[in-house]
Structure formats: C-alpha cells, structure tokens
VOGUTI-672827 format. One record per residue (C-alpha): x, y, z. Coordinates in steps of 0.02 Angstrom, whole numbers, plus 32768, in hexadecimal, padded with zeros to 4 digits. Example, Ala and Ser with C-alpha at 12.3 -4.5 7.8 and 13.67 -1.06 7.14 Angstrom:
2
82677F1F8186/82AC7FCB8165/
//
This chain:
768
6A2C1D3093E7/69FC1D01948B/6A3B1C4C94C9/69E71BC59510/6A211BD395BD/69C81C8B95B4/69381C54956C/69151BCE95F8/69481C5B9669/68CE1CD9964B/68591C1F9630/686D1C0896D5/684F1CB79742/67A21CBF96C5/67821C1196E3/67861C3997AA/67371CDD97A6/66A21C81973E/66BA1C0297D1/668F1C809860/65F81CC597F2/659D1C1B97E1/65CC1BF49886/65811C8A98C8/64E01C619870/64F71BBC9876/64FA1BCB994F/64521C479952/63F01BB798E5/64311B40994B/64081B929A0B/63641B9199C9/634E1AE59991/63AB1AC39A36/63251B189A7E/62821AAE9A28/62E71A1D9A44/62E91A399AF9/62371A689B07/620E19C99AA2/627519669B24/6205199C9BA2/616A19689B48/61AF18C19B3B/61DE18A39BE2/613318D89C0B/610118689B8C/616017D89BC1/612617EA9C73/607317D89C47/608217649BDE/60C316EB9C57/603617179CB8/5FB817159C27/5FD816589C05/5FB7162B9CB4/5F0C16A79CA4/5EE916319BF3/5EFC15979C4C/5E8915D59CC9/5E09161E9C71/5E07156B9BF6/5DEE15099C9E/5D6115669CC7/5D1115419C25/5D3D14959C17/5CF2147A9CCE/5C5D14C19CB1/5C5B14599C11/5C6B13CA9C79/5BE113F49CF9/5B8214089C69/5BAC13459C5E/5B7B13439D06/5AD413809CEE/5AA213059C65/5AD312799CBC/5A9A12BA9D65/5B3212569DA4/5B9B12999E49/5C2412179E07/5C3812679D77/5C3713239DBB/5CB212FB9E51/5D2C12A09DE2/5D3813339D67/5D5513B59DFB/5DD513549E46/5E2713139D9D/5E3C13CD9D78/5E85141E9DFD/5EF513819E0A/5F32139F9D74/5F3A145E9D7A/5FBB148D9DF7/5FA215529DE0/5EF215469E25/5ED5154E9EDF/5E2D14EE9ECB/5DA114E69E5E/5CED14AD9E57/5C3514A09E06/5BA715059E3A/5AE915069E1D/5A6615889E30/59C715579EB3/597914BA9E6D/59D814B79DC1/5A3A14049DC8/59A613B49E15/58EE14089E45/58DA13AA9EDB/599F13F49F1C/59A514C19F4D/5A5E14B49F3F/5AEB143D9EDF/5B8E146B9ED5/5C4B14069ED8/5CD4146B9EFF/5D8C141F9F24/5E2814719F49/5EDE14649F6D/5F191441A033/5FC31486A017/5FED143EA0B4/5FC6138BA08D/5FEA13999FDF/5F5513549FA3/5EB4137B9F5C/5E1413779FC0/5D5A13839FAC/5D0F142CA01D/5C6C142D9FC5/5BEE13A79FA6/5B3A13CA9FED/5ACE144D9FEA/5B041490A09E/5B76151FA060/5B0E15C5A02F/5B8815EE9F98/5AF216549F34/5AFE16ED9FB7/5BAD16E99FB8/5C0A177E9F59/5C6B17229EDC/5BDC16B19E9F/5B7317439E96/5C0C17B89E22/5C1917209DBB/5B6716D79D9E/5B3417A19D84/5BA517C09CFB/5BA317299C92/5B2B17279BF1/5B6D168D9B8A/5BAB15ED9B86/5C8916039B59/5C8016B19BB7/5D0A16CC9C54/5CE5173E9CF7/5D7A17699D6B/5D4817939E12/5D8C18269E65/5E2117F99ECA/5E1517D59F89/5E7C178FA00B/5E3216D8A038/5DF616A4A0D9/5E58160FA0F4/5F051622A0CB/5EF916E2A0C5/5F5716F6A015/5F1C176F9F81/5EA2171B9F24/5E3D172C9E71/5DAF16A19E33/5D76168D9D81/5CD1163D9D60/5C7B15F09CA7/5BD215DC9C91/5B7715399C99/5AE015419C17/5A5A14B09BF0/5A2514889B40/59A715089B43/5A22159C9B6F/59F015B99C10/5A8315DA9C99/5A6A15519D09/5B14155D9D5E/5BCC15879D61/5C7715459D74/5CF615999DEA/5DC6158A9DD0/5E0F15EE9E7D/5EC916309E47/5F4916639EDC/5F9517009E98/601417309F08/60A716FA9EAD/607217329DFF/604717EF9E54/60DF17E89EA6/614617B29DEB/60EB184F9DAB/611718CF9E1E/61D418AB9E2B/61D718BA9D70/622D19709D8E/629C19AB9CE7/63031A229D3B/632D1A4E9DF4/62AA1AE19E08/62091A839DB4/61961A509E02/610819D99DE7/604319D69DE3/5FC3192B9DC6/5F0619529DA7/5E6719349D9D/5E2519D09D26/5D85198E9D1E/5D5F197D9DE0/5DC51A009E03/5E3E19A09E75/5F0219AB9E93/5F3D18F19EB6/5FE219319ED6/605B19AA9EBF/610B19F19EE5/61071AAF9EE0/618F1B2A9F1B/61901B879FCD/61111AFDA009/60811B429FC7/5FEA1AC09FBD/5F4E1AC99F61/5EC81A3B9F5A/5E4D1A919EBF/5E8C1AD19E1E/5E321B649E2C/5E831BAB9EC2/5F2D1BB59E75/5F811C629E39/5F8C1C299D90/5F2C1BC59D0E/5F5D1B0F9CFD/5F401B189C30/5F9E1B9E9C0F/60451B979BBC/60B01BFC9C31/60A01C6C9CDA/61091CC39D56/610F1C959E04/61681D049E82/61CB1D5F9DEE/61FD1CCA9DAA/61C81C869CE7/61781BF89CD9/61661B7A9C48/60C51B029C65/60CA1A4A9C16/601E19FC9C26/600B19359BE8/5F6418EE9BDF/5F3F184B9C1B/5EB517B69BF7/5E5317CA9C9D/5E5418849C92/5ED118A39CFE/5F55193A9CDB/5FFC19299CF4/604C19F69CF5/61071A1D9CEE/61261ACA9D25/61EE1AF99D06/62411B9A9CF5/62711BDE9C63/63121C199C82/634A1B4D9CB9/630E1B019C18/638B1B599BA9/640E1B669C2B/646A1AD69BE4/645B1B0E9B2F/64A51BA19B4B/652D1B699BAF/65701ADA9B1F/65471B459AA4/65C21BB69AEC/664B1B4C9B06/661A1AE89A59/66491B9F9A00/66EC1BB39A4C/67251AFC9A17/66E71AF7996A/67521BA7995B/67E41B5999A2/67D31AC59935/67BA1B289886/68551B8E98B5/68C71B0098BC/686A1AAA982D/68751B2197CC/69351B3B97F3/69521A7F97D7/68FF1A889730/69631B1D96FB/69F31ABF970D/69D31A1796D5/69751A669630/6A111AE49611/6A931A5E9611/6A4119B395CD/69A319D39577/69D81A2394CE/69DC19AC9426/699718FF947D/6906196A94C4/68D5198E940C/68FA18D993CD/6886189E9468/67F419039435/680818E39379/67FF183093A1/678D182F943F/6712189293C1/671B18059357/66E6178493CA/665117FE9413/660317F09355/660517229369/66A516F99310/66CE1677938B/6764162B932D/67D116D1933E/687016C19399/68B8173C9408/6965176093CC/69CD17B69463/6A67175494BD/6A9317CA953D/6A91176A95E2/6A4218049640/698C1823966D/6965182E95A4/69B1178B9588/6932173D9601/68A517A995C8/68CE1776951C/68DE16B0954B/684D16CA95AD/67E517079532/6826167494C4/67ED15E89529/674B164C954D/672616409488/674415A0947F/66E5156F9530/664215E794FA/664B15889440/663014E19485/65C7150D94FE/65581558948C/656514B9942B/654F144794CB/64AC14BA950A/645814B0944E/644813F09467/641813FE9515/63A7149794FF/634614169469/6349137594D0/630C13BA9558/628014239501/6250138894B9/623E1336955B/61DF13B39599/616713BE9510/61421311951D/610B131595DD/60C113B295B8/603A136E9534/603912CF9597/5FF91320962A/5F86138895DB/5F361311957A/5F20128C9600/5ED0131C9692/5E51134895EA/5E1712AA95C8/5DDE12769689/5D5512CB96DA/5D7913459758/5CEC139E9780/5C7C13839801/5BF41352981A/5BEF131F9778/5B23131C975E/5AE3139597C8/5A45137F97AA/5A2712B097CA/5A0E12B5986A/5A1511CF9876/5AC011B6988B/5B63121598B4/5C0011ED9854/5CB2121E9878/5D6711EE9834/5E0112249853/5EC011FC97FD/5F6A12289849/600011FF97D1/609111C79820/60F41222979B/60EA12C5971D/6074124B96C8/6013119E96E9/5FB41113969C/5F2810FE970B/5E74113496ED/5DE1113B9718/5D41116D96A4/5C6A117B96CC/5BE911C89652/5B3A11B59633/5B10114A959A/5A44118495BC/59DC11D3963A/59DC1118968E/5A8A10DF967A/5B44110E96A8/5BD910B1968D/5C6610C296FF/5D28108D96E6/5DC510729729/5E65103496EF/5F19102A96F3/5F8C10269659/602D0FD09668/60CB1032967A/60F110E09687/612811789635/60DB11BE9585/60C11118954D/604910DF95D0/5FED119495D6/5FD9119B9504/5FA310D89528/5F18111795AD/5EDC11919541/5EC1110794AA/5E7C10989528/5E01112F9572/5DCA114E94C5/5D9B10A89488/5D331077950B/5CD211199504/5CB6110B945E/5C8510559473/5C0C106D9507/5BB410E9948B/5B8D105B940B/5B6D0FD29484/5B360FB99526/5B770F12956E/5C1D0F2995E7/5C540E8A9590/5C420EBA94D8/5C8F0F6E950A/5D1F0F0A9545/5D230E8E94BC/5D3F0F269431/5DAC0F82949A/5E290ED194AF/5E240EC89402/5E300F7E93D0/5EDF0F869446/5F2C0EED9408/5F250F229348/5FC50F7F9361/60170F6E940F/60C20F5C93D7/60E40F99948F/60AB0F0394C5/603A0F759545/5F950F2E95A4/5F160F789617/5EC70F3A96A3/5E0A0F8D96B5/5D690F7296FF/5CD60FAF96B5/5C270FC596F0/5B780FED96B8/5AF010339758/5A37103A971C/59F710B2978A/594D10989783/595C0FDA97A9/5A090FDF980D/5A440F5897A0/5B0A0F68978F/5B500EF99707/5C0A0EFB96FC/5CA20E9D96B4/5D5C0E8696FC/5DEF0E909690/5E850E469713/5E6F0EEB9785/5E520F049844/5DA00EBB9873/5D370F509895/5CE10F539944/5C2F0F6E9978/5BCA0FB09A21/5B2B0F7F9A20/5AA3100A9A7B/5AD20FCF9B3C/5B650F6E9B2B/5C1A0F629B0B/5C870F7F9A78/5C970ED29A24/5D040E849981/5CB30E6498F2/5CB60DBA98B4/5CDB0DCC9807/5D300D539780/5DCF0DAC9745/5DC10DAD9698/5E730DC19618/5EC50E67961C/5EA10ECF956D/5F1F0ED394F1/5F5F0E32952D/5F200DD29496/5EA10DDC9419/5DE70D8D940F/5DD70D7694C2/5D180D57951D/5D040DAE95C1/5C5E0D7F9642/5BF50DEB9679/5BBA0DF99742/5B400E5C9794/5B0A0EA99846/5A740F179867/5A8E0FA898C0/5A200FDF9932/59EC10969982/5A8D10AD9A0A/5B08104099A9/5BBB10709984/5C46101B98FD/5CED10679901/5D5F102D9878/5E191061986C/5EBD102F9840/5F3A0FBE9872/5FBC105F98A5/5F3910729935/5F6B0FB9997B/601E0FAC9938/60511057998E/60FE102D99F9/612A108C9A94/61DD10979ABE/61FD0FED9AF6/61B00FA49A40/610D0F649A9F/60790F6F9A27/5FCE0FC19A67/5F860F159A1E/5EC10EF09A18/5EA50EC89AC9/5EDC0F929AF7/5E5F0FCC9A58/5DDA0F629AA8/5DE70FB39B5A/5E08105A9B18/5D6E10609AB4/5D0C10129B48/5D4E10A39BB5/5D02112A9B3D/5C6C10BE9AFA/5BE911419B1E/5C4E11D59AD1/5C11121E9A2D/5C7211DD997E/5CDC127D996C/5D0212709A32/5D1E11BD9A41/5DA911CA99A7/5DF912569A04/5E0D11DC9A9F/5E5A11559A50/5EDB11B499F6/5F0E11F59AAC/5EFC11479AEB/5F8011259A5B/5FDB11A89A85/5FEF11879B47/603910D39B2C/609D11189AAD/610111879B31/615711F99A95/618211689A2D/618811A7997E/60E311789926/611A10EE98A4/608810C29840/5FE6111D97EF/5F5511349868/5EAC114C981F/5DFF11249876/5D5A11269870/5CB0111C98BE/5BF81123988C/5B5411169927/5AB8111098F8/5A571188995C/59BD116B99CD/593111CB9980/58BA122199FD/57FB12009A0D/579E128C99E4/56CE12B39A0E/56B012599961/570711BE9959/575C11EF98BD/57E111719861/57CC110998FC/57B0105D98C9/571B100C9933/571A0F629951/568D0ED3997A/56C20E1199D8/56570D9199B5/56520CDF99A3/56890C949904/55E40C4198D5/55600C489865/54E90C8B98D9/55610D2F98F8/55500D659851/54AC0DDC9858/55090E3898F6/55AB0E53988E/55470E9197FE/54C90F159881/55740F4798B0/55C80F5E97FA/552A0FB097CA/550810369858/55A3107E984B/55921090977C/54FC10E797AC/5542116E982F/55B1118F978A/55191195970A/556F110996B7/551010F195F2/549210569609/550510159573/55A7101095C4/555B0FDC966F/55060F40961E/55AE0F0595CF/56090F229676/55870EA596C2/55840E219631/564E0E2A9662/56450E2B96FF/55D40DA99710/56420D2C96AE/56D20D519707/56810D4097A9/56350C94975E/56DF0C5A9739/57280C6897E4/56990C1F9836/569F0B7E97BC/57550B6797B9/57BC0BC79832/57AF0B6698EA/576D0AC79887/572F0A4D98F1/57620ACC998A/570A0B5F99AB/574B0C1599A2/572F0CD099AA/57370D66991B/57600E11992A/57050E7098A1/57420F459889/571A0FC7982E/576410739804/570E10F0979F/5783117B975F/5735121C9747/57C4126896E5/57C611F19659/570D11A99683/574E10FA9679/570A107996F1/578B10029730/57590F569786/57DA0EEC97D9/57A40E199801/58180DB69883/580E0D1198D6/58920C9F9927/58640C1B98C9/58E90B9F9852/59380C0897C7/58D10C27972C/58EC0C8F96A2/585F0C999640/58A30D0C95C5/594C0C769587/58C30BE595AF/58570C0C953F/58510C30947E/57CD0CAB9423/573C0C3E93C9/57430C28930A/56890C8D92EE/56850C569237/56880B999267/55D90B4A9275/55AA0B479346/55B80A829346/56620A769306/56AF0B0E9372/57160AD5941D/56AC0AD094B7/56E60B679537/57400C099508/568A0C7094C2/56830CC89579/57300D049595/57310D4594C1/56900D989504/56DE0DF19583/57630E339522/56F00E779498/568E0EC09524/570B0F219584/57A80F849544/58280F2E95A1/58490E859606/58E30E4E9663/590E0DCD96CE/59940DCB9751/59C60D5897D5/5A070DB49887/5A0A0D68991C/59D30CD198F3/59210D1B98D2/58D80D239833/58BC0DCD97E5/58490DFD9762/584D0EB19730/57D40EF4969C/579B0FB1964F/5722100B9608/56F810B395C5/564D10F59610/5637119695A8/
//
C-alpha cells in the first residue's frame, strides 16, 4: 500500500509534467493572440489619430453648412447686417478655422450686383477677426478653389474639400471646405467657405510612427496627392501612382525588407498609411514571451515543491473534514459550521469560511429587500415616464396639411418625471384648443395628477366648447377626490381660424404673451381666475383677442421665469420679455429653442429646479394668389342710409363671380341690408361715422362669409334683443327685435364681438 507522501509524490512530477504540456500549448495560442493584439493596437492608434482629426473635419464641415444656412438668411432678407454678423460670429467662435465667408454666383443675391460675397478671417497677429471681403471687387468665380467647390456640389447638406495648397499670405498648408447655398426653388445660388490651417494636424499624423523603422504616409486617393510623408533613405514622391508599391495593399517589401501597411480612412477623404516592418511588430512579443516561459517554469518548480511539502505533512484528515463541510455550504446550507481548531492555515480557512456563511446569508437577506425596493422604485418612474411622454404630443408639425397657423410646444422636466403640460388638438376643421399647465408638486404624484388633469379636459373640450365650462367640469371633476390636496394652474384657449377669434380662460397661471404682425411681444391682460382643484363650484370668465395673419402667443410655464442661476437670481418676466423680443421674427419651433438657451445662459450650470414646458402658436400670412381665393375683400363707406345700394352692388358682384343661387344671394342682401341699417341709425348717433363691410367666399366649403365693423358705441344686437313671440297678434307684440330674428333665420350663423373698441359683426351662409 502506497502512502500518502508517495502518492503526492508521483502527484506532483505528473502535475508538473502536465504543467510544461499546457504551457507549451498554452505559449503557441498565446504568441498568436499576442500577435492580433498587436496588430489591433496599431489599428487603434491609427484610429485614435484620426479621430482627433475627424472631429475637427466634423466641426468644419457643420460650419460650412450652417453658414451657408445662414446666407440663405441672408438672401431672404437681402440684409448685409445680417450676412456680416453671421461670418464674423462664426469664425469668432470657431478657433480651428483660419477664416470663413459667403459667396454668390454673378447676379444671384441681387440682379442688379455681378458679384456679393463676405469673407472674414483671423489676423493671427492682432488677434482679432477682420472683414477682407465685402464688395464685388474681388474676382473669386475664376479662382481655383471656388471653381473645385461650386463644380462638385449637387445638393443642399453636401461637403467639398478642396485640394490642399500652400496659402498666399502666411505661406502655411492649407485645405477649404465649401456647402452649398440653394434658394427655395433648388437652384445653387451660392456657397459658404470654412478655410482650415492644417499644418499642425498633418504634422500630429505623420509623427504617429509605432515602431522605430515605420514610417508614415497622408493622402489624398482621390486627387492623387501626397500631403506628406516620412519615408526611409529620403525618398519623396508627390502622386500615389509613382510609388513602388500600391498604397491599398496589405503588405510589400521595400529594399528586402517586409512591410505591413495600416491604411485609416478619414471624413474628407484623406488617407492616413502606416507602413512598419514586420519583423518590429512582434519583436516585443517574442521577447516577453520568452522571458514570461522561463519564469512561469521557475515558479511551478518551487510551487510545486512547496505544495509537496505543505500537502505531505498538514493536509491529511482536516483536508477531508474541509471538503465534507465546504461541500455542504456550496449546496446552500448556510447554517453549517466548520468544525476544525487547529490554529494553522486550516483553522483560518475553516473560520474564514464560517464568517463567510454567515456574511453571504445576510447579505442575501439584506440585497432581497433592496433588490424589491428598489425594483419598485424603478417601476414607478418607469411607467411614470412613459405614460406622461405618451400622452403629450410630440410630433411635429402636428397637421401637416393646414397650412394657417404653425404650432409648437416643448416640455423639459427638471426631474425623471414632471407635472407640467402642455396639450393642442383640433375640436373641428375651424377650431383648436391649446393648453398649458403646471400641477403642483413633484414626483409620481404630480405626473399621475397631470395625466388625470390631461384627460379630463380632453374629454371635456369634446362635449363642450366654452374654455370656461371646460374649466368649470374639470375644477369639479379634480376636487371629487383630491385627498392630496393637489391643484393645477392652466390656461386654456380656443383659436377660430377662420375668424381669428381666440377665446381663452386663466386658471392662476403665467399670463400668456402676444406679438401682434409688426410689433413686439406683449403680456396678456387676463383676469387670473382660481387654480383647479382648489375648491369646488367655482365660475371662471372668459376673455378674448383676435389674432390676426403675422401674430404670435407663446404660453409657458412658470419654471421658464423662476429658473435660478448660481447666485439664486430668478430670470423673472422682464428677461422673458426681452428674450422673446430678441427672437420675435423666428418661427414657433425656433423661437422655443431660443428661449430655452436664453434660460440656459443665465443659468450658468445651475441645476434646473423646476418643470419647463412651453408653447407657441402664429397664425400664418396666407399668400395672394391670381384668383383672390379665401381672401376676404373689403368695401369703406359712410355709415348712412344713402351707402346702402353701394354695399349691396358690392355684396352682390362678388356672389356672382361665385355663381352664388339667386336664393341664397337674396337672403344675404335682406341681411345685409338690416345690419347695415342698424349701424347707420344707431352706431355714431347724433355723430357721424364710417363702416367697413367684407366678404369672403370659401370655395372649399362654398360658404360665403360677410364681416360688418364700425367704431361706433358698443352694441350687441344679438344680448339686446329678444326673438318675437310669432303666435301673438302684431298689435300686442314688442316694437323692435323682427329684423335682427330675421337675420338669424336668414343666415346660418351670427356673432358679435367687440375688439378694439370697434364693433364687429360677423355672419355665414352656405351658397351651394
């Protein structure tokens, strides 16, 4: 019977001859992942390199685009201010770029001007930026690098890199990328130039060298041009094709020697081409591979010895209690104790593996309850989120095809999660509602709270169309169970487009604000009304503007206002005010981009501490076309009795350039002319006055639409005057009242509004 000392023994010379064998295979798999891991090395270096260089050629190539974006700004507004303060703002702000500038082709800015350029650039000396080009005095249309770039471009978004040259001026290696400028019919009108000093990123490229004996090449494959290049024994080449090898091939020799080629790509088309020997890339390897074998032999031998020992003299019966139990605790019986005393390395494997047990148990324990709570958590801001970005519209435009207004909102929670929103939708083919609110708190609560809120009032717009009914529900509908003791500020608005009348109501929010066609942004002066969910049976007013083709109301929230910057000043109304005054010609989507960097600016990296949500609606100018269609024509007379035949030759030509039935057209005119009668009785009385009589015919829906102002005293005939009891005998009946009933049985809809102190009269009619 052998003994245990002979058994670990013989253990131990199989254990290290098995030791050499794996090593031995373990050493050839390894060289040659040494190997792939070296060549990938390379790649990445050439990778990194470039990409250093790419971002600059991204930033580069966006600047052209977003110049020639802005000369097509230029163009529109046929405005030198403009184009000059775009050059210069950009290479001001672009320190990479050596200049940059805008450039038309002959008589494209302006037909009466051959040439119109502006071109600034960099005066490295001075350190400041300075206009070169402003006039048409500078022949830049026969000059090489307009020509390569204007040549090669065929849409708008598309990027042409010159060829690089050495500049004329300040004699460094040069390289210009130029954009396309295109007008609204397509045509290339123009383009935008950004000029990039390259020396120092050519340079960076061709000292990346791997090893001592690389060398490196930068391209241009596609014009066949070397921009530099460190080569061995001095040898110098200017075209690709006159080298003795091929620059896309994978390997070469040159003078005897192997070489291993490394090409990277890079976003302007330039090639950046690592050419290293072969026998210097694993050079390394093989060298610590080497001395890596000798010292893992070294250590296994006097492992190996040491374990010999220490098993043959110590690990005999507590070695087989130790597994017993250690087995144990590997199936999950966590309450097993280790029963060995010795106060050797056992003992304190043994108490080790006690206090492990009994750590790993309540650990387990300990991450169960913080594995569920924090699940929980998650699950809550997960569904939170996901059901408050569902339920507000994010897609835009959201009616493509109404072409009156443009609409866009925006909402940018301070948190995971936030209780402001904003809502619009079209009730009909004439109306849209808009909203915006802000629910108290923040969290779950106020985001489930939102959605309620959301829900409600576009369930109750459906059913009604008054803001201050919709409101009215909605207050009531919250309060029922608001154990949270929750409320909402909101502001709510319904735009007839046809008739630009804007009714609205204002639950305790942030007045909205308006810009009227030509002027500036304005507060509205509206009645705060009680928040919702405050209390129940509450009345809210109603108000109402007209908006008119070129106007602009931007509603938001007060985290646009209240947003601190580090020293706890608030942006206030006063900054809103000149912030939206600054952008007041920009577009709805643009204008709520600039005001959230506006907010951002004075913030200064102040943590954003409240909800931000915004909104804005214009109504858009509609163009004229050949026929006059939907254009509402309009006739100013004098508001007397002996006006009425001209308002009626008026009324009636244009229902008969529309064919307009000889029914309809006669109930128009009995309308018409009581209408007219009225104002001329009673609206300057005793003074004397002027009317303004319109007319719209809409071809879509053939429905005539005539409009009736004067500036006469207010008078609503429509609350002035009740409808005639017909049954009653004609002596007994109340004098006054017959005409205005008239009128209403005549034409499908009257309305009355008062704006601008002017009396408006609005009435419609089918015509089919």
């Amino acid at each position: 019977m052998h003994s245990l000392r002979t058994k670990i023994l013989v253990l131990t010379f199989v254990f290290l001859a098995l030791a050499y064998t794996s090593y031995a295979i373990f050493s050839l798999a390894t060289i040659s992942r040494y190997r792939e891991l070296r060549i990938e090395n390379i790649k990445i270096k050439a990778r990194l390199a470039t990409k250093r260089v790419n971002k600059t050629i991204i930033e580069l190539e966006r600047g052209a685009i977003d110049l020639a974006l802005n000369a097509l700004l230029y163009y529109k507004s046929q405005s030198h201010d403009i184009g000059v303060t775009s050059v210069l703002e950009y290479v001001r702000g672009f320190t990479t770029c050596l200049g940059g500038g805008i450039w038309f082709e002959p008589y494209a800015f302006n037909k009466n001007t051959y040439r119109t350029c502006i071109y600034a650039f960099l005066d490295k000396d001075k350190g400041k930026v300075r206009l070169d080009y402003i006039d048409d005095k500078y022949d830049y249309h026969n000059q090489s690098w307009y020509r390569e770039i204007i040549d090669q471009i065929t849409a708008s978004h598309q990027v042409v890199w010159t060829k690089p040259y050495i500049d004329d001026t300040s004699y460094s290696l040069m390289t210009t990328a130029g954009a396309g400028v295109f007008n609204h019919s397509g045509e290339l009108i123009g383009i935008s130039n950004i000029d990039w000093e390259i020396d120092e990123a050519v340079t960076y490229l061709t000292e990346v060298k791997p090893t001592e004996c690389s060398f490196v090449i930068l391209s241009v494959p596609e014009k066949d041009f070397i921009i530099s290049s460190i080569m061995p024994n001095n040898i110098e080449h200017s075209s690709l094709k006159t080298m003795p090898w091929d620059i896309n091939a994978d390997s070469f020799k040159l003078n005897g020697i192997k070489y291993l080629q490394f090409s990277q790509p890079m976003d302007n088309g330039w090639l950046l081409s690592m050419q290293i020997p072969e026998k210097e890339i694993f050079a390394e390897v093989n060298k610590y591979s080497f001395r890596f074998f000798i010292r893992i032999v070294g250590m296994a031998i006097i492992n190996l010895t040491l374990i010999y020992f220490l098993v043959s003299k110590l690990i005999n019966t507590p070695i087989k209690h130790l597994i017993h139990d250690v087995s144990q605790l590997a199936l999950g019986n966590l309450d097993i104790k280790i029963d060995i005393n010795s106060k050797d390395e056992l003992g304190l494997l043994a108490q080790t593996f006690n206090k492990m047990a009994t750590n790993l148990k309540e650990s387990i324990e300990t991450n169960i309850r913080e594995c569920s709570i924090s699940e929980r958590i998650h699950t809550e801001l997960s569904i939170a989120t996901q059901i408050q970005t569902s339920m507000l519209p994010y897609v835009f435009p959201p009616f493509p095809d109404r072409s009156e207004f443009d609409i866009y909102a925006s909402m940018f929670p301070a948190k995971e999660i936030g209780g402001d929103f904003y809502d619009f939708h079209l009730l009909d083919k004439d109306n849209l509602v808009i909203v915006i609110a802000d629910v108290s708190g923040k969290g779950v609560p106020a985001a489930l709270f939102m959605v309620i809120t959301k829900t409600l009032m576009q369930a109750t717009c459906s059913t009604s169309r008054s803001p201050k009914t919709v409101f009215e529900i909605v207050n009531n509908k919250l309060c029922e169970s608001n154990e949270a003791s929750m409320f909402v500020t909101a502001f709510i608005g319904f735009y007839n487009i046809p008739t630009g009348r804007f009714v609205y109501t204002n639950a305790g929010h942030n007045p909205p604000l308006v810009k009227k066609h030509n002027g500036n942004y304005e507060f509205i002066k509206t009645k705060p009304c009680v928040v919702l969910a405050w209390m129940e049976n509450i009345e809210y007013t109603e108000e109402e503007i007209i908006l008119e083709p070129g106007d602009t109301i931007f509603l938001y929230t007060d985290g646009v206002t209240e947003a601190m910057n580090t020293n706890k000043d608030l942006f206030t109304d006063s900054r809103l005010l000149k912030a939206l005054n600054k952008h007041k010609n920009y577009s709805p989507e643009k204008l709520l981009s600039a005001i959230k960097l506006e907010v951002n600016n004075f913030a200064d990296g102040a943590e954003q501490a409240d909800d931000i949500a915004m909104l804005a609606l214009r109504v858009n100018e509609m163009q004229n076309t050949s026929t006059n269609k939907d254009i509402m024509k309009k006739i100013e007379v004098k508001a007397e009795v002996e006006s009425l035949d001209k308002v009626l030759d008026f009324i009636n030509i244009e229902l008969d350039e529309h064919n307009c039935p000889a029914d309809s057209r006669n109930n128009i005119s009995v309308a018409v002319e009581e209408i007219f009668m009225n104002i001329s009785n009673y609206a300057y009385e005793p003074e004397k006055g002027n009317a303004i009589v319109g007319i719209l015919i809409e071809e879509k829906d053939k429905k005539a639409i005539i409009k009736m102002e004067d500036m006469g005293k207010p008078y609503n005939p429509l609350e002035q005057t009740t409808d005639p009891n017909l049954d009653m005998p004609l002596i007994e009946r109340d004098v006054g009242g017959l005409g205005v009933f008239l009128v209403k049985k005549l034409m499908d809809t009257v309305e009355y509004m008062r704006i601008e102190n002017k009396n408006v009269f609005t009435m419609t009619k089918k015509i089919s």
